[in-house]
N, C-alpha and C positions, 0 to 999 in steps of 0.2 A: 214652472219652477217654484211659485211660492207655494201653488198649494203642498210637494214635495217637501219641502219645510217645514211648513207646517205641521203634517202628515207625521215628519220625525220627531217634533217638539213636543207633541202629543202623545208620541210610543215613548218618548223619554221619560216624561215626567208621569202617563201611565205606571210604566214598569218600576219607577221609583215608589210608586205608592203602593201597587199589589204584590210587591216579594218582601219578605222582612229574609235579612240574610245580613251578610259585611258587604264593605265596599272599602273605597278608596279616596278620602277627601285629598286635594294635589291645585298645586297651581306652577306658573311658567315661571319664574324665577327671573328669566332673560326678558321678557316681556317690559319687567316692571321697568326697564332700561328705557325702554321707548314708551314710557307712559301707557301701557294697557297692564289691567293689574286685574289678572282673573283667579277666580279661586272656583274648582268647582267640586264636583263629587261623580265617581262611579262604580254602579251598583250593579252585581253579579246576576243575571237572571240565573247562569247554568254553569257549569263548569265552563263551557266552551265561549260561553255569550254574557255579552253587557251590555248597561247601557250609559253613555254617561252627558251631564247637562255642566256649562262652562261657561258660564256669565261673568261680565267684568265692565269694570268701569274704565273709562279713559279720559287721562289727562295728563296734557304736557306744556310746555311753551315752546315757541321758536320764532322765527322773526319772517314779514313779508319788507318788499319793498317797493320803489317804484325809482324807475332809472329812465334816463332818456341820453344816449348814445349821442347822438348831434350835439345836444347843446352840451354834455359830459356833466352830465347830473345824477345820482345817485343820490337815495335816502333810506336807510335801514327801521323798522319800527316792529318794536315787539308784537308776538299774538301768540292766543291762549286757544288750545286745543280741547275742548271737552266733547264726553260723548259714551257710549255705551258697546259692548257688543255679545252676542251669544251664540253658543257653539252647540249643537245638541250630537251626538256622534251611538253608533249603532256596533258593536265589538263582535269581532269572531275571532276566536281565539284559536291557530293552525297547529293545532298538534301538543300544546300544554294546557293545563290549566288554569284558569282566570287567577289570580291576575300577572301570570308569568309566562312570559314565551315572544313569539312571532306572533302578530295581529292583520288584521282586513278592517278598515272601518270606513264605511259611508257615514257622510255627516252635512250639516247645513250651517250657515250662516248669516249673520243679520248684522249689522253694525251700521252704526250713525256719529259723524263725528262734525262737529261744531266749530269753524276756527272763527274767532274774534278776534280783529285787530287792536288793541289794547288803547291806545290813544284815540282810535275811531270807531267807539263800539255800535254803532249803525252798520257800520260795515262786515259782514260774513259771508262765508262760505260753508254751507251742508250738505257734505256729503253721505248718500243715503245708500248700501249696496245691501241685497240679497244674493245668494249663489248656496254653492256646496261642492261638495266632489266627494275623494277620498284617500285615505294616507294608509301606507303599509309600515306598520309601527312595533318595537319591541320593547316591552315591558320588564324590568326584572325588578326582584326582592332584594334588598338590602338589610342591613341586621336591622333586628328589633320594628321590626313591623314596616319601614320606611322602605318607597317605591323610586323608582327612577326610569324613565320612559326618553325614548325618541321616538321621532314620526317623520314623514314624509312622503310629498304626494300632491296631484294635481287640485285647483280649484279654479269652476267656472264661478261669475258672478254678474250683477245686472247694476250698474250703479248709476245713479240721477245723483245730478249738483242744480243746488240752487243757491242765488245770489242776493243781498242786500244794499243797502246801501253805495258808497262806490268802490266798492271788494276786486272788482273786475279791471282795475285800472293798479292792484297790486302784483306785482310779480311775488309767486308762492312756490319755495321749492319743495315743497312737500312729497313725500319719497312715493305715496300711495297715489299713483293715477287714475285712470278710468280704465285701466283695461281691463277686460272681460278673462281673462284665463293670467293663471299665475301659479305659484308654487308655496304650498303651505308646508314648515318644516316647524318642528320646537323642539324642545324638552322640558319636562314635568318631573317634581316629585312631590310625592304622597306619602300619605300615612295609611296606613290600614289599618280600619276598625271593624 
C-alpha cells in the first residue's frame, strides 16, 4: 500500500512539473470547521485527465478526560490537536472536459495527528494512518473563473497510534478511530487559472 502512494505522489508532483497548461487552485471550506485546512491545486494533463496534490495542515482543540464510574468521578481537561495531511488524486474526466463534468479518481493519503493534553503535555496520542481508495466526483464552472466540486467514495487505510506519557489513562472521544475502511465525502472550490 505505501509503495501505491507513493507511486501517486510522484505522478502528481511529476505531472505538475512537465505540463505547463491551467489548473485549478481550490480548498474544502467545510474542513476548516473541524480543523484541517487544506489548500491545494489541480493541474490539467488532457482534456479528459488531471492531476491534483492537496496538502494541509491540522489544528484544532477539544477536551480528554478521565472518569471513574464507582467512585462517581469525572474530570474534563483541555487538548490540542496538531498535525498534517496530504491528498494526491489521479482525475478522469467521463465524458466532459477538464475541469467540468462527472469524474473517476484514485487517490492516496497520509495524515498524522498529534493530540496533547494541555495541562499534561508529556502526555499524547499519534496518530499515524496511510491508505487511499477512490471517489466518483462532479465538478462544475461557476462564473468568472470560480469552481465548485463534490465527491464521494470508499477509503482503505492502515493506521498505528502511539502513546506517551500517561495519555492511555484519558478517555478521548475523538470522532476518527482505527478503522481501516470508511467513507471519504467533501466539497471544494476553486479558481481557475
Amino acid at each position: 500500500m505505501k509503495r501505491w502512494i507513493l507511486t501517486l505522489m510522484l505522478g502528481c508532483v511529476s505531472g505538475l512539473s512537465a505540463q505547463d497548461g491551467s489548473g485549478v487552485v481550490k480548498t474544502n471550506p467545510f474542513g476548516w470547521i473541524a480543523g484541517q485546512f487544506q489548500f491545494g491545486y489541480e493541474h490539467f494533463l488532457s482534456e479528459k485527465t488531471s492531476v491534483q496534490l492537496l496538502p494541509g495542515g491540522i489544528y484544532s482543540s477539544g477536551s480528554v478526560s478521565i472518569s471513574d464510574s464507582l467512585a462517581g468521578f469525572f474530570q474534563e481537561f483541555s487538548a490540542t490537536r496538531t498535525g498534517f495531511i496530504v491528498v494526491p488524486e489521479f482525475r478522469y474526466y467521463l465524458g466532459d472536459i477538464a475541469p467540468d463534468g462527472l469524474y473517476v479518481a484514485p487517490f492516496g493519503r497520509i495524515r498524522t495527528v498529534k493530540t496533547t493534553v494541555d495541562p499534561d503535555p508529556m502526555s499524547t496520542k499519534t496518530r499515524r494512518s496511510i491508505g487511499g481508495g477512490f471517489v466518483l466526483g462532479y465538478q462544475y464552472q461557476l462564473a468568472n473563473g470560480l469552481t465548485g466540486e463534490v465527491f464521494i467514495g470508499p477509503q482503505f487505510k492502515s493506521t498505528e497510534t502511539t502513546y506517551t506519557g500517561a495519555y492511555e489513562q484519558y478517555n478521548d472521544l475523538e470522532f476518527d478511530r482505527n478503522e481501516d475502511t470508511g467513507i471519504r465525502f467533501g466539497l471544494t472550490f476553486g479558481f481557475e487559472i
